[in-house]
VOPAGU-2260 file (C-alpha; in pm, 1 decimal, decimal comma):
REM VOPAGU-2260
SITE   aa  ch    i         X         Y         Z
SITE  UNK   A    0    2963,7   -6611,3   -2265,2
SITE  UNK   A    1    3107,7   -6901,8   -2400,0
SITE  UNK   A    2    3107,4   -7333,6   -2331,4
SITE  UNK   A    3    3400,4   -7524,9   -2312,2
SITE  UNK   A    4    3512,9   -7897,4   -2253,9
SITE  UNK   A    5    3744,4   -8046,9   -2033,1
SITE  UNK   A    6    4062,9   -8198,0   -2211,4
SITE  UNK   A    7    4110,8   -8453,2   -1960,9
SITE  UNK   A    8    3755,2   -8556,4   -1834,0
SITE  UNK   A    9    3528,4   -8420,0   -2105,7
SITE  UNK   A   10    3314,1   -8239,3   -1837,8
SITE  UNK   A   11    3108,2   -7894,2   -2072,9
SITE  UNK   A   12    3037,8   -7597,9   -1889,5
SITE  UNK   A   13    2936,6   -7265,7   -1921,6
SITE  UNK   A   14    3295,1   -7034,4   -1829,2
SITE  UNK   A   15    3230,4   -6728,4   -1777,9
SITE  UNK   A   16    2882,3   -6712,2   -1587,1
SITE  UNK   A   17    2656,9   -6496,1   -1411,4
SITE  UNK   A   18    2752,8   -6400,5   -1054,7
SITE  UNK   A   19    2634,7   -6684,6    -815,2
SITE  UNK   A   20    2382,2   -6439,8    -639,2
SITE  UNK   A   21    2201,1   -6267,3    -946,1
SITE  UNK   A   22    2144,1   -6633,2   -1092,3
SITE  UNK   A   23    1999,0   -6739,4    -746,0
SITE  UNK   A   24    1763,5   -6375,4    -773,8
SITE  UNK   A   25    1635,0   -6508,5   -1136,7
SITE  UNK   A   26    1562,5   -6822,7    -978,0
SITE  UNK   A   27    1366,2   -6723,4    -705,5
SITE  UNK   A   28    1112,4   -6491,2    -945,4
SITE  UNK   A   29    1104,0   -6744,0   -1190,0
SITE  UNK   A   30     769,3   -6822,2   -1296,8
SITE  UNK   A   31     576,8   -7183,5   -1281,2
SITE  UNK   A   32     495,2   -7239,3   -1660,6
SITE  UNK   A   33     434,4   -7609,2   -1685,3
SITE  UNK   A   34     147,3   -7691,9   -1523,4
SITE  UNK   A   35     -13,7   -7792,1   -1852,8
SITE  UNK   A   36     288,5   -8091,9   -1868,3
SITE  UNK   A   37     280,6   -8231,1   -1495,0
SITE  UNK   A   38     107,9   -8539,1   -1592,8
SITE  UNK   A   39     306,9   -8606,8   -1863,1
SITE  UNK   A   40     630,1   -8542,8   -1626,2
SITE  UNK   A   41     457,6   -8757,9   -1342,0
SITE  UNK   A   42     436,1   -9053,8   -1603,7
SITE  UNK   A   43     792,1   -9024,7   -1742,9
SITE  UNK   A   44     961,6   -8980,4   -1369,0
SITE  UNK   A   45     757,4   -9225,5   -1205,1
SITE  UNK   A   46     877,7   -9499,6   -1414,2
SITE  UNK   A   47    1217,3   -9410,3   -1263,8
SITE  UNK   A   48    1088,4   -9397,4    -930,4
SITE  UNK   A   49     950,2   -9734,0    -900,0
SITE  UNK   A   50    1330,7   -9824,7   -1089,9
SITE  UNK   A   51    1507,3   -9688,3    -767,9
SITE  UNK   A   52    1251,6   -9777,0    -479,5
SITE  UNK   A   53    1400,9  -10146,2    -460,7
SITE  UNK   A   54    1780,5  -10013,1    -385,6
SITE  UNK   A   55    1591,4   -9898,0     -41,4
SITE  UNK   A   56    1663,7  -10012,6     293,4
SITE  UNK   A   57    1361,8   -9832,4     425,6
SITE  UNK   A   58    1129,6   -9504,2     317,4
SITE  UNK   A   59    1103,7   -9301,5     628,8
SITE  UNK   A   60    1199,7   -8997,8     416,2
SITE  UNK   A   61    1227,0   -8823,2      99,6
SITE  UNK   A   62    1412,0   -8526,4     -23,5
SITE  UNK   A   63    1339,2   -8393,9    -409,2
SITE  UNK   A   64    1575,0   -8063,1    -486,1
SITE  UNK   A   65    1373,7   -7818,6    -711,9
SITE  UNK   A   66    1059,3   -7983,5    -663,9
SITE  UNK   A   67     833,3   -7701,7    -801,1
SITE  UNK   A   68     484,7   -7694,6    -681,2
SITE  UNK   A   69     556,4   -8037,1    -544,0
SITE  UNK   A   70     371,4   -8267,1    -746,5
SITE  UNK   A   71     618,8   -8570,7    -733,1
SITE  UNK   A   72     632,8   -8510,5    -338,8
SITE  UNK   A   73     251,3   -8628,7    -376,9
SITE  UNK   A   74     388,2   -8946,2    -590,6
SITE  UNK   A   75     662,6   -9045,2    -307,4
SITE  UNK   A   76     408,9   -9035,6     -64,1
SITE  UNK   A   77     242,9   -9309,4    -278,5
SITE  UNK   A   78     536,0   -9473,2    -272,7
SITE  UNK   A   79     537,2   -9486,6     102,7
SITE  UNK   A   80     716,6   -9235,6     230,8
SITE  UNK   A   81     649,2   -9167,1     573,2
SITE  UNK   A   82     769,3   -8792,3     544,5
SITE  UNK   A   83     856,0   -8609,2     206,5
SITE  UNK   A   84    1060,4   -8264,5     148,7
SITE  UNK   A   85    1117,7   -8031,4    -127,3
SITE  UNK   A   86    1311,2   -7780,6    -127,9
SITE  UNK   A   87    1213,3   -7488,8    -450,5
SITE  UNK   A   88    1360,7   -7140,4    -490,5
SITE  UNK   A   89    1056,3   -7086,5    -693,8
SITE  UNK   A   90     800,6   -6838,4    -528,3
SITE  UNK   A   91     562,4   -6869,9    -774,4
SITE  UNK   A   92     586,5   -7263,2    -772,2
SITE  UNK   A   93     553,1   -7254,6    -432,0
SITE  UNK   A   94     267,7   -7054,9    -423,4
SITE  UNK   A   95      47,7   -7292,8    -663,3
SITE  UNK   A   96     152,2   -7596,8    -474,7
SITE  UNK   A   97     -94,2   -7811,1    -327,7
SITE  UNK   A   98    -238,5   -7744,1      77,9
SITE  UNK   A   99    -146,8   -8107,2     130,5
SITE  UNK   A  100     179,4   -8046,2      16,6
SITE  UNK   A  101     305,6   -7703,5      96,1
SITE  UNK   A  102     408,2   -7688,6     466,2
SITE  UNK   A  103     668,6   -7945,5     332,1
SITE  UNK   A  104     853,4   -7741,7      71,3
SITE  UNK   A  105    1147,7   -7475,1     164,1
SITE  UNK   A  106    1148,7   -7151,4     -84,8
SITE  UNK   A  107    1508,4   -7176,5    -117,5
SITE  UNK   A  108    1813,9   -7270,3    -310,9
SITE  UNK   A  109    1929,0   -7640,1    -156,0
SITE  UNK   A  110    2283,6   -7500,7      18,1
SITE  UNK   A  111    2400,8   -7662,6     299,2
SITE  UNK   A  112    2324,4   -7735,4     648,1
SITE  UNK   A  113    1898,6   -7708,3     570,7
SITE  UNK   A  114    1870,5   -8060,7     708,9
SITE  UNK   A  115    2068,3   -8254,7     954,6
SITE  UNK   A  116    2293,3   -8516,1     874,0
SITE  UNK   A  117    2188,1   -8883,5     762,3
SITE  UNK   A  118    1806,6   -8750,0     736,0
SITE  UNK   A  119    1697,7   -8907,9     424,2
SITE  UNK   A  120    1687,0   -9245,2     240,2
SITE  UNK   A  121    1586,4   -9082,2     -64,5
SITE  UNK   A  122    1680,1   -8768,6    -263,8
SITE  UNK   A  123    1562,3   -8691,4    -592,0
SITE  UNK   A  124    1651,3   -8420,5    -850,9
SITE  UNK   A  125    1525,4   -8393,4   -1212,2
SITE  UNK   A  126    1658,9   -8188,9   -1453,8
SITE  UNK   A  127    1880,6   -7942,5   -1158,5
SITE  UNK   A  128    2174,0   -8052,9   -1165,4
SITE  UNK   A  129    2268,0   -7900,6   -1532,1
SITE  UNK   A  130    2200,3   -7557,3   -1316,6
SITE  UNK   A  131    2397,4   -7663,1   -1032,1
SITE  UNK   A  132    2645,1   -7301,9    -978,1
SITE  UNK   A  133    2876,8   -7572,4    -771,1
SITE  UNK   A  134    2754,8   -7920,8    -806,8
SITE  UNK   A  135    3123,1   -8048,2    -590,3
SITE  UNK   A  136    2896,9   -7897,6    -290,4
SITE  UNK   A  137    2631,6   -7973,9    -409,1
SITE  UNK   A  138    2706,1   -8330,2    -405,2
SITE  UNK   A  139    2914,1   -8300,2    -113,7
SITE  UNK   A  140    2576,9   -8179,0      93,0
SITE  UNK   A  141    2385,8   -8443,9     -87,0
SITE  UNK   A  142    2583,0   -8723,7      55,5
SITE  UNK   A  143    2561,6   -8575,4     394,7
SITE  UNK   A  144    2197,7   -8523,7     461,8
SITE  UNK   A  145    2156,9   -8920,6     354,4
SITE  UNK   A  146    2179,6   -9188,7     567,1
SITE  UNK   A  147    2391,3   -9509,9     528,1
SITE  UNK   A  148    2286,7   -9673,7     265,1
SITE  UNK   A  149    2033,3   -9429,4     116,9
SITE  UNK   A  150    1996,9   -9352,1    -248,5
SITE  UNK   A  151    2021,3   -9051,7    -497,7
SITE  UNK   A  152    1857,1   -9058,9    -830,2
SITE  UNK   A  153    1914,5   -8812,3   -1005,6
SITE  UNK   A  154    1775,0   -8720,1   -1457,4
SITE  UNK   A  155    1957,6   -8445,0   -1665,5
SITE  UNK   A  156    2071,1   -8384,6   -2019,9
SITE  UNK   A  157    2345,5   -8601,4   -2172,2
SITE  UNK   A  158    2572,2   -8410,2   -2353,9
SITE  UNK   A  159    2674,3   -8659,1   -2560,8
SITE  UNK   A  160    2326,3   -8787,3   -2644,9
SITE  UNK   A  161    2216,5   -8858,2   -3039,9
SITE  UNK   A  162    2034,6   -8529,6   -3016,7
SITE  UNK   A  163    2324,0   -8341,2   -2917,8
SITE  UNK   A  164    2557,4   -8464,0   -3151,0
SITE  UNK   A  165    2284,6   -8432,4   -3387,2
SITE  UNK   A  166    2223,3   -8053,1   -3412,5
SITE  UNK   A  167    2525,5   -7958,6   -3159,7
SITE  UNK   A  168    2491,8   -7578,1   -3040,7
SITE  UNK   A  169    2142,1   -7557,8   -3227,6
SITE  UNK   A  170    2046,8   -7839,0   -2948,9
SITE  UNK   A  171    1802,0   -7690,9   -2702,9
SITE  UNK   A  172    2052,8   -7811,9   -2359,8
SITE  UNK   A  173    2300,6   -7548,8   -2516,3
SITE  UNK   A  174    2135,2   -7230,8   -2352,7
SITE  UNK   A  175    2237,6   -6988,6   -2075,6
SITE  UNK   A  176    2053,3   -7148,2   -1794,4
SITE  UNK   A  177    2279,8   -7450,6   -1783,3
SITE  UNK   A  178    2583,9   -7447,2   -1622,8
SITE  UNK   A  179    2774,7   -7801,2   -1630,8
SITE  UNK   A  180    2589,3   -8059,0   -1909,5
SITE  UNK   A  181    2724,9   -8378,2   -1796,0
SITE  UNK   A  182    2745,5   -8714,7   -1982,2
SITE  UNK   A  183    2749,3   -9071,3   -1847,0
SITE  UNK   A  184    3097,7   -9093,1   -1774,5
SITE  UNK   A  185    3125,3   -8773,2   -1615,9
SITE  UNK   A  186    2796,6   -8809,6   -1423,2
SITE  UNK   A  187    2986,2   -9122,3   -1306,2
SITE  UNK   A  188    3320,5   -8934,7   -1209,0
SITE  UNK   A  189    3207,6   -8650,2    -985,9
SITE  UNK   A  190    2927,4   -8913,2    -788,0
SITE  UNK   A  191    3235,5   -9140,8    -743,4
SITE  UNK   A  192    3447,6   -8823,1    -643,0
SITE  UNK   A  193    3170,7   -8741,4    -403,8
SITE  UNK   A  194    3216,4   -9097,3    -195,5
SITE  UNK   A  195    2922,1   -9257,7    -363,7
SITE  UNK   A  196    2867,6   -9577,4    -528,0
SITE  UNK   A  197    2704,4   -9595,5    -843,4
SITE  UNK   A  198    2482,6   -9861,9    -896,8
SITE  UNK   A  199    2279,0   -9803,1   -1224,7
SITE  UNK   A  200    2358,4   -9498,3   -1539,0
SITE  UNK   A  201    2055,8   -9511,1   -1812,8
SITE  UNK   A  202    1908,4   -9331,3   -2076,4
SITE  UNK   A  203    1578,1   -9165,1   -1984,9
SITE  UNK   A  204    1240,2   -9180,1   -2176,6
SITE  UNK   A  205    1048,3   -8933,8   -2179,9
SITE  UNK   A  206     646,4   -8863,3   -2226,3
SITE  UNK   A  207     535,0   -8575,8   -2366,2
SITE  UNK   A  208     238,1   -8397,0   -2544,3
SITE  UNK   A  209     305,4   -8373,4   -2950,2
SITE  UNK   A  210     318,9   -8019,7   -2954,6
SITE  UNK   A  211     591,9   -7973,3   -2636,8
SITE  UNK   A  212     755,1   -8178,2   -2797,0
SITE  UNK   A  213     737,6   -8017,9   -3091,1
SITE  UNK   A  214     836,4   -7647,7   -2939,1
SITE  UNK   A  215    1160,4   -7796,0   -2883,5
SITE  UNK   A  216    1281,4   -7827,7   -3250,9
SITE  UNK   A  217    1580,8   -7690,8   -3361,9
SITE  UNK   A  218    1420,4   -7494,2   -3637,5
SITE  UNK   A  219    1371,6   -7172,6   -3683,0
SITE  UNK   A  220    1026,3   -7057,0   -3526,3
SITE  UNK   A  221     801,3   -6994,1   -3841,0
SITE  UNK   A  222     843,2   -7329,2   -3910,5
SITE  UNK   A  223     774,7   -7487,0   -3591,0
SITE  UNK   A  224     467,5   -7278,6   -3547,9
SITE  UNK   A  225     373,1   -7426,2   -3869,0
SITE  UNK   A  226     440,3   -7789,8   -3746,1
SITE  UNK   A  227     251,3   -7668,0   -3376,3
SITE  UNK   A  228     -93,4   -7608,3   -3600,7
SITE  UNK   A  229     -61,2   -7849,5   -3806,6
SITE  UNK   A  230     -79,6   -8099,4   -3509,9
SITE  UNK   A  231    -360,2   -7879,7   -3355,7
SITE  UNK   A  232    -530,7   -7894,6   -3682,4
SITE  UNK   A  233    -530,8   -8275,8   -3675,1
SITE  UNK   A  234    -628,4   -8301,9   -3352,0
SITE  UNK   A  235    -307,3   -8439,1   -3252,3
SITE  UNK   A  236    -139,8   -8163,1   -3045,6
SITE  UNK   A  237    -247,6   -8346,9   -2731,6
SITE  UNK   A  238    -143,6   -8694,9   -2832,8
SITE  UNK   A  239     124,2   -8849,1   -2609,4
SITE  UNK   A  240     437,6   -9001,7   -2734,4
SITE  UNK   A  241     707,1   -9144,4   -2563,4
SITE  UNK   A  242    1099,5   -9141,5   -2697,5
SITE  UNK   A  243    1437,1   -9087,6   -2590,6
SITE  UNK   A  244    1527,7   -8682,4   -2648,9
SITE  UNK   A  245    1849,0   -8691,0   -2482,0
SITE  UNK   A  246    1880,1   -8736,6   -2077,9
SITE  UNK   A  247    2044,3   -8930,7   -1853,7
SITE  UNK   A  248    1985,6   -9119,4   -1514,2
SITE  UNK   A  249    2112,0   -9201,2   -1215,8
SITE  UNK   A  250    2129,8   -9409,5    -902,4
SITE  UNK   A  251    2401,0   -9376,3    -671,7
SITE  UNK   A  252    2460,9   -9501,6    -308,4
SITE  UNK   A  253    2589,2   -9376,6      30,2
């Protein structure tokens, strides 16, 4: 296995991968392990939310791809969606969603033909679209299950972030499970390829607890453990901070 990058547009991917259907079999028994960080997640995605809500002609309805147990569907129905969808190859994220919520998640991979053309004013993915096998159909599908004027906003890692030149292929983004790692201008390119019109590209904050954040170091893992109870220690493992680790955002337009 190996990453390359584009000579001409700069695009890194993963070349060789996995065969498309063994990746989608990993997927689908992948386990839900974050429950501990939703509210953390809620906060930092939110914020990005309420960012694209006023690009809206109206919020009938509300697609987020890989949606896990579906606790953001819960926050776009606060936002005033009339109907929300998810759509989470996930069984065990399925399975620990929320009664209120569950009936309106699909356990699948998003492919096409799901949902019927101009359906949605709003689709959302976070952190997918590095995993994206084929993210030209992806898009392609994207653009037509929204209506006329609807909105994609879409957060994944930047490639060309300070973190990433920072500690390169010690960077946590550099692992097997992404496929394409996008920057700006290349997140630009392939929406633009796709027919859409790109209205905003921004670098993401993010919330999270000190000692997530802290699991992420590239260090070797004695000494993170060591940082990890130090923080517990202290009484500070819990404490939120808020800071830019590297990811990118969206908002593009049918």
């Amino acid at each position: 296995y190996r990453i390359v990058r584009c000579k001409v547009c700069g695009l890194v991917y993963s070349n060789p991968i996995l065969p498309h259907a063994k990746i989608e079999k990993l997927y689908k028994k992948s386990l839900f392990t974050y429950s501990k960080q939703i509210s953390n997640i809620i906060e930092t995605y939110d914020v990005y939310l309420k960012k694209a809500l006023p690009f809206l002609k109206s919020k009938e309805s509300f697609l987020e791809i890989g949606c896990g147990n579906g606790f953001l569907l819960k926050k776009a129905k606060e936002h005033g969606f009339k109907e929300v969808y998810g759509i989470e190859p996930s069984k065990n994220a399925v399975a620990k969603a929320d009664k209120t919520i569950r009936n309106s998640i699909i356990n699948d991979i998003f492919k096409p033909n799901l949902f019927q053309k101009n359906k949605f004013d709003m689709i959302a993915f976070f952190q997918v679209f590095d995993h994206v096998m084929d993210p030209n159909q992806f898009l392609k599908e994207c653009y037509r299950i929204l209506k006329p004027g609807g909105i994609v906003l879409a957060i994944n890692h930047d490639v060309d972030s300070f973190m990433s030149r920072m500690f390169w292929e010690r960077c946590p983004i550099f692992d097997i499970e992404h496929v394409y790692l996008f920057n700006k201008n290349t997140m630009q390119l392939i929406f633009k390829k796709h027919g859409f019109k790109v209205l905003e590209v921004f670098g993401v904050k993010n919330t999270f607890a000190l000692n997530y954040a802290l699991s992420f170091l590239p260090a070797p893992i004695k000494l993170k453990k060591s940082f990890m109870n130090l923080a517990e220690h202290l009484g500070i493992s819990s404490m939120r901070i808020r800071f830019k680790p590297g990811n990118l955002g969206i908002i593009a337009k049918k």
